[in-house]
DOMILUM-252304 format. One record per residue (C-alpha): x, y, z. Coordinates in steps of 0.1 Angstrom, whole numbers, padded with zeros to 4 digits, always signed. Layout:
BEGIN
XYZ
...
***
This chain:
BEGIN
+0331+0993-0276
+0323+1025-0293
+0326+1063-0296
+0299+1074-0270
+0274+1100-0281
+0283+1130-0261
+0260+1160-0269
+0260+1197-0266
+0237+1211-0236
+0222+1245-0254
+0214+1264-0221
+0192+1296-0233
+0193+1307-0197
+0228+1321-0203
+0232+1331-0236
+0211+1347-0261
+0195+1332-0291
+0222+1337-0319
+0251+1330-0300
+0235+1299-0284
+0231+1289-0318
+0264+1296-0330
+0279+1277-0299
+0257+1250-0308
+0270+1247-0345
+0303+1250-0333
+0303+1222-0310
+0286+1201-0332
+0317+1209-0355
+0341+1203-0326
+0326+1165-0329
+0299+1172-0299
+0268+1145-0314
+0235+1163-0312
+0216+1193-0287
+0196+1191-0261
+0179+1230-0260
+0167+1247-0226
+0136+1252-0222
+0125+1286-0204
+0106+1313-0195
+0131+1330-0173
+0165+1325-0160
+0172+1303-0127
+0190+1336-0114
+0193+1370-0126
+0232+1366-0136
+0224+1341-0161
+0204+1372-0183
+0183+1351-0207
+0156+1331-0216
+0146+1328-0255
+0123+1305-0270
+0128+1273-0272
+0112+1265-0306
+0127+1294-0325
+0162+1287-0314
+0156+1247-0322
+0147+1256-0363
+0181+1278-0359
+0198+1251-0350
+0187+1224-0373
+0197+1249-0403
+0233+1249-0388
+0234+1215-0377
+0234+1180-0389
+0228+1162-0356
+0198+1149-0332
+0182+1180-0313
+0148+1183-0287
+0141+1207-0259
+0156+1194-0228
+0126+1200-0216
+0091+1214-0223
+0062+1210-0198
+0029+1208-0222
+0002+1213-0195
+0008+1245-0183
+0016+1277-0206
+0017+1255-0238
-0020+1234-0245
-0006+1197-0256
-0018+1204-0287
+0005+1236-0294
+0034+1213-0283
+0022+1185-0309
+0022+1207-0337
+0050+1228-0331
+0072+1192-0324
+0057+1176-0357
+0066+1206-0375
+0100+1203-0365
+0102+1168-0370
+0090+1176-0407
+0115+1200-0414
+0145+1175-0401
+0136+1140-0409
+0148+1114-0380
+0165+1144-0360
+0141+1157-0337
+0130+1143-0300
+0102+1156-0281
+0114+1165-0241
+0088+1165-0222
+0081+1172-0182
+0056+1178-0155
+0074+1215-0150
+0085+1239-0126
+0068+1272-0113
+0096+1296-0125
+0082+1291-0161
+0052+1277-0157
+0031+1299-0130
+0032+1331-0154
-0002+1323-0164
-0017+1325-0132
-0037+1301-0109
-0031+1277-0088
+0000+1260-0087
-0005+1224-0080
+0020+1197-0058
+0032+1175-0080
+0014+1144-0083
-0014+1168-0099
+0016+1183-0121
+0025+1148-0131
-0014+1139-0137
-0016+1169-0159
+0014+1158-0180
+0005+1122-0183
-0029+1133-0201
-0010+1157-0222
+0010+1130-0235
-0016+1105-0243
-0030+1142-0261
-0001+1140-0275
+0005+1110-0285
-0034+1106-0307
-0020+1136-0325
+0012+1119-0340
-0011+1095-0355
-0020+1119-0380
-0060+1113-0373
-0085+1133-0362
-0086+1136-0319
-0109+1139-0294
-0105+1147-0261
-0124+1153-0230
-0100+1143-0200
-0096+1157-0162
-0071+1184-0177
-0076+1194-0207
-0103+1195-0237
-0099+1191-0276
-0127+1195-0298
-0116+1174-0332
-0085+1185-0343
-0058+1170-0363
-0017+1178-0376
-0024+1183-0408
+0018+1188-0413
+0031+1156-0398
+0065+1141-0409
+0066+1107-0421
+0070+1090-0386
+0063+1109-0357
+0091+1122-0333
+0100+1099-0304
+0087+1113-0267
+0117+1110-0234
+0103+1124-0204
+0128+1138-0179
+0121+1125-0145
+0141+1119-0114
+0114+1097-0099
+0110+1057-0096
+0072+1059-0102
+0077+1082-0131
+0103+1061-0146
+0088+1030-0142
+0055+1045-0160
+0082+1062-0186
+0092+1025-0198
+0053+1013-0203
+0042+1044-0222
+0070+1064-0241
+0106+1061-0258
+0129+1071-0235
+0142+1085-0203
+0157+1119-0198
+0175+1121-0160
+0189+1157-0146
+0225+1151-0127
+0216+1123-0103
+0244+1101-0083
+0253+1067-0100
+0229+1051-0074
+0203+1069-0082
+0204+1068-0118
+0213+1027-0118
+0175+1027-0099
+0157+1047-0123
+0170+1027-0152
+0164+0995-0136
+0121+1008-0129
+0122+1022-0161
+0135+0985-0178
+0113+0970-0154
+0082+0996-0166
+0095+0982-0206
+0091+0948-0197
+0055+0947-0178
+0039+0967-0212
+0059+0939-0233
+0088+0964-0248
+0122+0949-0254
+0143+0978-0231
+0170+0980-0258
+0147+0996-0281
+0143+1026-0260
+0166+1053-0250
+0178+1063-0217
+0196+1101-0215
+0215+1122-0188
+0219+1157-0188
+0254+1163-0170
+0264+1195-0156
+0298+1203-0145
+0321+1234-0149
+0357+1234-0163
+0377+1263-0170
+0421+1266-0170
+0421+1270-0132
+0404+1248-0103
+0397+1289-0088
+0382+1298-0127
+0355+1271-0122
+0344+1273-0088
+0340+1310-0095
+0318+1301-0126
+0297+1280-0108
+0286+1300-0078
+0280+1328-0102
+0264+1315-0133
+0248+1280-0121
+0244+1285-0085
+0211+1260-0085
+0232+1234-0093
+0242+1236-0056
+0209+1238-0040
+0200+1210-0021
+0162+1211-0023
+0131+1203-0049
+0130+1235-0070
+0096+1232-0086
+0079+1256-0061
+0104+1286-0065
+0083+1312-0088
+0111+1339-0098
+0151+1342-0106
+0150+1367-0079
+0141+1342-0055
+0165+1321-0064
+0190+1350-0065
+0188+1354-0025
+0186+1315-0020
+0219+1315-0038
+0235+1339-0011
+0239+1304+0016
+0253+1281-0014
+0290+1276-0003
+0314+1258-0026
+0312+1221-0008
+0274+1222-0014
+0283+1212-0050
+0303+1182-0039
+0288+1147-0055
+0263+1171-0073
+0288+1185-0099
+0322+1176-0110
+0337+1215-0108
+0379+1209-0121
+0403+1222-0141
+0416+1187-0152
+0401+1172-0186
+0407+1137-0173
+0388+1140-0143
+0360+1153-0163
+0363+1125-0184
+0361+1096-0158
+0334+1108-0143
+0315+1113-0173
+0326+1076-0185
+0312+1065-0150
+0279+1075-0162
+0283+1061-0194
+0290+1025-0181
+0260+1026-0161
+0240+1019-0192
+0231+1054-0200
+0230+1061-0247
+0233+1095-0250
+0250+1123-0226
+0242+1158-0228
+0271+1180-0214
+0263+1213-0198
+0297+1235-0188
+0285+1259-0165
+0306+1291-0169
+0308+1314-0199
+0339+1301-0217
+0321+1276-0240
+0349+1283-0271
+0377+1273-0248
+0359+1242-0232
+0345+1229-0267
+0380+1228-0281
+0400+1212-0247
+0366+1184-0244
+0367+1178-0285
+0403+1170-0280
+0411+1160-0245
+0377+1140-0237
+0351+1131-0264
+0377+1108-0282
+0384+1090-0251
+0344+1083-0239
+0331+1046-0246
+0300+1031-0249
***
């Protein structure tokens, strides 16, 4: 057994770019191992207030920072061209040596449908991401690329500033099909809060997915982004999360839903049990920590934790003392 790598959730939905940054450092001094970085146009809900971008606020944090750090997650067939999010991860990945991971999904309408069109359903969504990352993936050769797919065009281009292995691709993905195709074609899994069932069946198609395309499963890396909310007070937290993360007790796909504002009156008929077996919301530091240890002994590397309410000083210090030395992998 050892020390499980438990690392900061960097939400720039709720807080604005230096701050984020600062609470990033912070944690990462508190002993938190590493950031996974929001990725958004605009907030879920108004109350949250921000929405800063995602690759300026990642070269802020690897200046402050020692640890592993990607965008948790970008979708690169929509407002950002594939290539824009090669070069901009391969630039980052230059900058940090062996640090930076490339988050990648098939995106939600809330930050994608700002440049206008038609919004597909989402097997075209996933379609459009799968060609982005083989896009993708010819650029982190380093070669000159050609493309002329269903999607998306590039005339020959190459990254002329590459680092000296390109950064590894996790694609965040809540679906069998997707994870199964996950394990054939990149390095790793990235999963949203999901129940332990649900999570034990998306690693065992995304193994399975390893094993067809003749990977050893070992070699790749399975993350979970876990929200929860603590504060001194079982009242503090359950306050914190129908205000600031209200979303987390929707009980519906969310892709569709185009503004915070939208969200905003959808969040008016969330009542507290809605949260129940979605997110852990307690006062107690050792309830926190079994239930993030349950995730961990389902197999999972690397946990990204994501405490809902505003007091990130005061839940840094109580988890870097109370929790993080007690989590095993």
């Amino acid at each position: 057994m050892s020390q499980a790598h438990v690392g900061y959730a960097t939400m720039l939905e709720q807080f604005d770019p230096v701050e984020a940054t600062q609470l990033t450092a912070l944690a990462e001094q508190a002993g938190f191992r590493g950031a996974m970085v929001a990725d958004h146009f605009q907030p879920w809900v108004p109350a949250q207030g921000n929405a800063s971008f995602v690759w300026n606020v990642l070269t802020a944090i690897g200046e402050r920072t020692t640890g592993d750090m990607g965008p948790g997650v970008t979708c690169p067939s929509f407002r950002f061209h594939p290539a824009m999010v090669a070069q901009a991860s391969a630039t980052l990945a230059a900058m940090y040596p062996d640090r930076h991971w490339l988050g990648l999904g098939s995106g939600e309408a809330l930050n994608e449908h700002i440049i206008g069109g038609y919004w597909p359903e989402a097997h075209e969504r996933l379609s459009r991401m799968w060609e982005a990352i083989e896009i993708i993936q010819k650029l982190f050769t380093g070669k000159d690329v050609r493309h002329r797919g269903h999607y998306f065009h590039l005339e020959t281009a190459r990254l002329w500033s590459m680092p000296a292995s390109p950064p590894p691709i996790y694609i965040a993905t809540s679906g069998p099909i997707t994870a199964k195709r996950a394990g054939k074609q990149v390095d790793g899994i990235i999963t949203p809060g999901a129940t332990l069932d649900k999570i034990g069946n998306l690693y065992g198609r995304f193994d399975a997915g390893a094993k067809e395309a003749g990977r050893d499963p070992g070699s790749q890396v399975k993350i979970l982004q876990l929200h929860l909310s603590w504060a001194p007070t079982d009242e503090e937290a359950l306050a914190n999360a129908m205000h600031e993360w209200p979303n987390g007790g929707m009980k519906f796909p969310k892709g569709d839903i185009r503004s915070p504002h939208e969200f905003e009156q959808m969040a008016k008929l969330v009542r507290p049990e809605d949260f129940e077996g979605r997110m852990l919301i307690s006062s107690d530091p050792d309830a926190h920590r079994a239930e993030i240890q349950r995730f961990l002994d389902t197999g999972v590397d690397r946990v990204y934790l994501h405490n809902v309410g505003r007091n990130q000083t005061e839940w840094i210090d109580v988890f870097a003392r109370d929790v993080l030395p007690k989590l095993t992998s």
